[in-house]
C-alpha positions, 0 to 999 in steps of 0.5 A, spaced: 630 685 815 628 691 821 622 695 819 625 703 819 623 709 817 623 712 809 630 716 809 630 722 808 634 724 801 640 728 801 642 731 794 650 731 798 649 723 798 646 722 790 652 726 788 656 723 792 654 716 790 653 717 783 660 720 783 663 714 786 659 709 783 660 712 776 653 714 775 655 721 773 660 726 773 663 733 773 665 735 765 672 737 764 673 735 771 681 734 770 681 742 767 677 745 773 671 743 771 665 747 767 660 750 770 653 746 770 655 741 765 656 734 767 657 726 763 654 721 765 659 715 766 659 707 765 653 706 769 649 712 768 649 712 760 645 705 762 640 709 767 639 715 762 638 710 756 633 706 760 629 711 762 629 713 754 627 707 752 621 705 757 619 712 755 619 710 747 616 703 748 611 706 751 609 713 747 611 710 741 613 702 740 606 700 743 601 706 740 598 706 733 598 713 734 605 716 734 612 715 730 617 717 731 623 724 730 630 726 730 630 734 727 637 737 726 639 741 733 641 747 728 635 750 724 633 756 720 633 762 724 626 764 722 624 758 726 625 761 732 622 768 729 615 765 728 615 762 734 617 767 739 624 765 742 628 771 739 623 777 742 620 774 748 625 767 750 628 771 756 630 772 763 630 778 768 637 779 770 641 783 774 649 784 776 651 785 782 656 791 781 661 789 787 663 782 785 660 782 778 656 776 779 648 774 775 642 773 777 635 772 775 631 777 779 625 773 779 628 768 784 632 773 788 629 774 796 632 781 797 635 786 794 642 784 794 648 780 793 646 774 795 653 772 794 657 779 797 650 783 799 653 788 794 649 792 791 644 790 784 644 793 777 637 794 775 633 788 772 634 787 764 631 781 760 637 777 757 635 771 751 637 765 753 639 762 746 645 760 745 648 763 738 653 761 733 655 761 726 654 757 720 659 757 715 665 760 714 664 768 715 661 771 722 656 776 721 649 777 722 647 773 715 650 766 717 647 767 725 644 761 727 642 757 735 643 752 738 634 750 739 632 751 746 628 746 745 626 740 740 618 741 740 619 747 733 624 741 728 617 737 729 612 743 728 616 744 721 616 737 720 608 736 721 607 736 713 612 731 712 610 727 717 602 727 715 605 726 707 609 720 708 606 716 713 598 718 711 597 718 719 590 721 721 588 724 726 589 724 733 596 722 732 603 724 735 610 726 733 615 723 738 623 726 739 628 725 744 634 731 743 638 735 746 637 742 748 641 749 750 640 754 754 644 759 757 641 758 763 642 765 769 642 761 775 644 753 774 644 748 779 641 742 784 646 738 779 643 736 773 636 739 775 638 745 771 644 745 766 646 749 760 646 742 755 641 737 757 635 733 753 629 732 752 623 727 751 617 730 748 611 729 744 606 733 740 599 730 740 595 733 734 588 733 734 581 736 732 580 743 735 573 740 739 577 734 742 583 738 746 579 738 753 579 730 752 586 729 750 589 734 755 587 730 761 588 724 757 595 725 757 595 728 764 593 721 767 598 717 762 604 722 763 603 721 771 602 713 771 608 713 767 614 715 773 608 711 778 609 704 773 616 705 773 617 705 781 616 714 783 613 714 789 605 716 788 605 721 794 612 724 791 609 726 785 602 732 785 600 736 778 601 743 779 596 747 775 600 755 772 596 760 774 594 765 768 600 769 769 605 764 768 601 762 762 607 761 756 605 766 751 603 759 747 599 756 752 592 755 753 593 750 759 599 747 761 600 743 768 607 741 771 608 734 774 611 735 781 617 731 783 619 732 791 626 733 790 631 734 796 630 741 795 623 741 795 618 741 789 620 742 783 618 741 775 619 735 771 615 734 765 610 739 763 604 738 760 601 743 755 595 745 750 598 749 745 592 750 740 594 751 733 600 757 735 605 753 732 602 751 725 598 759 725 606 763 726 610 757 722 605 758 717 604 765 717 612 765 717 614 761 712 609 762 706 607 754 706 599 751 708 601 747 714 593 746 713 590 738 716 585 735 710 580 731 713 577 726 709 571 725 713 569 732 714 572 734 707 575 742 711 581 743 711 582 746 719 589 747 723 590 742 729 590 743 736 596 741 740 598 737 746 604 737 748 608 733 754 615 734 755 618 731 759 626 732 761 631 726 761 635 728 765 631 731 770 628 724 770 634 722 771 635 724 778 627 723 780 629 717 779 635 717 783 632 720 789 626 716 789 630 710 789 635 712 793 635 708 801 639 705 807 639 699 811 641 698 817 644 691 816 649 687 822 650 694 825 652 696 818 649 701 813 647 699 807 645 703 801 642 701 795 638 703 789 631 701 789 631 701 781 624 699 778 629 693 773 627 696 767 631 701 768 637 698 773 643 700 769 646 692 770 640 687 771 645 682 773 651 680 776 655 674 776 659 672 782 664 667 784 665 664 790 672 663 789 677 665 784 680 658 782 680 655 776 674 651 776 668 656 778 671 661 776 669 657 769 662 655 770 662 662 772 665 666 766 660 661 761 654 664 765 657 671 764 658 670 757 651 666 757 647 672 761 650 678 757 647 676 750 641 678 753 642 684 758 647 688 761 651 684 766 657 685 771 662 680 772 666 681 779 670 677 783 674 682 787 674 681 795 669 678 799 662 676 797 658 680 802 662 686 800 661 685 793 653 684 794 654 691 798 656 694 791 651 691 787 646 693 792 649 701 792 648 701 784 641 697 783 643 691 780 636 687 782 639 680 782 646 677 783 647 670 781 652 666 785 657 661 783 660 656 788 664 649 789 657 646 789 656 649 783 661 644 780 656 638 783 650 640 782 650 643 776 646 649 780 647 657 782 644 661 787 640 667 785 639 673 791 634 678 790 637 686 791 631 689 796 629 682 801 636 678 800 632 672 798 636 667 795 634 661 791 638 656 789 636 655 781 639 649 775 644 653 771 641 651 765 634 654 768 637 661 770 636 665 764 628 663 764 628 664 771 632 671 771 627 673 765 621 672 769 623 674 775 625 681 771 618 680 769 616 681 775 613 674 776 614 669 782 616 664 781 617 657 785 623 653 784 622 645 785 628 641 788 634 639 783 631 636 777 624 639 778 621 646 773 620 652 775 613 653 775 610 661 775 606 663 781 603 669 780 605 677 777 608 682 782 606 689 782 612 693 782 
């Protein structure tokens, strides 16, 4: 394989890839589309489920200090009273009085129309909620919103949560959900969309501790995307200055991707002090008051929160994995994905569509997706069909031929080297479980076992 240069990403070639491939697409595409929604296709719905459940396996399937939630999308107005969203969750906004299009004046560069050059109404704070009705009558007393994020459902729950499972401090709560948010300005595809979700944690802990945990979670957080293939020079922590501080905030860094379009946030890690449980508090009437047993106080905790965004993980992903390859004169593209995230971690490939390899080919299918997520493809040649599971980042292909028939053996072939070993079909499922492990593995001739040489690390 030639040595080349890192390719630059271009955002018109993950679009342009997760359109044909499947990976996701233009939302209500056949009526004109809707503008900054998008679904997620058969490939996509993999990836963003993946990503989702990497994330809660490390925060909450293998901690002893965190479970899980899953709070209603609508909740009680006064929610979003006692946390600030109904007074300060706003954009600065202007019109232009030509073409009537909306802009935030935060992030416009001149004085004008950036799309006509017409002239700009003055700036006005516009929320950012989405607001419905609950019930049959539309008036001021069935108002209800759509969250503009999950964090409060948990900050309600706290006492629940701490009653029902008798967790101690420091522990978290976890939650992956939707959130809306009737964004001015959207764009960079799925980077800033008007629905999307969340993954997020409130880590609650004694008020002395908050310096310890901030970082803890800031180095946990960061390490996450590195074991799970980002590239380190990709990512920086950007800490906000006090003037862009959130209302709540006693510190928050940003983790930084280098997107296409430049660097740009992608989780968020904040020290929310006891805010939340002082205004819910404050708001509802009810204690929400930690009892420690060891100190015998009662005392408000503290908060950490990392919140991360599925979908904007979704497309740092996507670009970090995103490469070409000069290959026999040809490009060839391919997606580096870390297997834990692949969408397809395994392709079933017969040489030939006749009868008897088709067959043996069918019953490794058959074997194979009992424990993974495995295609089938028997449409045109072989390379071209290596081709399409490289575009996608399927990380092994599994090859049945005549030879299949005699030896009983089928050919692996590795995505990122083009390797291929040849492997005992009764053997395949250790072999590919192994490999998607990250584990080297030698095979020894026909008849012989497969012995574990070392762990790679991805």
């Amino acid at each position: 394989m030639t040595e080349q240069a890192p390719i630059k990403v271009d955002m018109e070639k993950i679009v342009s890839l997760c359109r044909r491939r499947g990976f996701i697409f233009p939302s209500s595409e056949i009526y004109g589309g809707l503008s900054s929604c998008w679904d997620y296709g058969p490939l996509g719905v993999e990836l963003k489920r993946n990503i989702k459940e990497a994330w809660w396996r490390t925060v909450v399937q293998e901690r002893d200090d965190m479970v899980g939630l899953d709070a209603s999308i609508l909740m009680h107005p006064q929610i979003w009273e006692a946390s600030g969203h109904l007074k300060g969750f706003a954009d600065p906004l202007v019109e232009c009085k030509s073409c009537h299009l909306r802009w935030r004046s935060d992030e416009l560069e001149n004085s004008n129309c950036p799309s006509c050059g017409g002239e700009l109404t003055e700036s006005r704070l516009f929320n950012l909620m989405f607001k419905t009705f609950i019930g049959p009558v539309e008036d001021e007393a069935s108002v209800v919103y759509l969250r503009p994020e999950t964090a409060q459902g948990i900050f309600v729950n706290f006492q629940n949560v701490v009653n029902t499972t008798r967790k101690r401090l420091p522990f978290g709560i976890a939650q992956i959900g939707k959130a809306f948010r009737n964004e001015i300005t959207t764009g960079n595809f799925i980077f800033r969309s008007r629905e999307f979700e969340q993954m997020e944690i409130e880590f609650f802990i004694k008020p002395v501790t908050d310096k310890e945990w901030f970082n803890y979670w800031l180095e946990e957080r960061l390490n996450w995307y590195v074991k799970l293939g980002i590239k380190r020079e990709n990512l920086r922590l950007r800490q906000h200055t006090k003037e862009e501080l959130a209302h709540y905030a006693r510190e928050c860094y940003d983790i930084d991707y280098l997107f296409p379009m430049g660097w740009s946030e992608l989780e968020g890690i904040a020290n929310r002090g006891d805010f939340d449980l002082v205004q819910h508090a404050s708001v509802s009437g009810k204690s929400l008051d930690y009892f420690d047993e060891e100190s015998k106080e009662h005392f408000l905790p503290y908060i950490i929160e990392p919140s991360a965004g599925v979908d904007r993980s979704t497309l740092a992903f996507l670009c970090d994995a995103y490469d070409e390859e000069l290959e026999d004169g040809e490009t060839r593209v391919l997606l580096h994905f870390h297997p834990t995230l692949a969408p397809i971690k395994v392709a079933v490939l017969p040489l030939s569509r006749q009868e008897k390899p088709v067959t043996v080919a069918k019953q490794i299918y058959t074997d194979l997706r009992q424990q993974w997520m495995v295609s089938y493809d028997d449409a045109q040649s072989i390379g071209r069909r290596y081709r399409r599971q490289d575009e996608i980042g399927t990380p092994f292909c599994v090859t049945v031929d005549f030879q299949s028939l005699e030896d009983e053996q089928a050919t692996i072939r590795e995505r990122d080297t083009m390797n291929q070993i040849r492997v005992p079909i009764v053997d395949l499922k250790t072999t590919l479980q192994a490999k998607l492990e990250g584990e080297s593995l030698f095979i020894l001739p026909p008849g012989g076992s497969i012995w574990k040489v070392e762990r790679e690390e991805r």
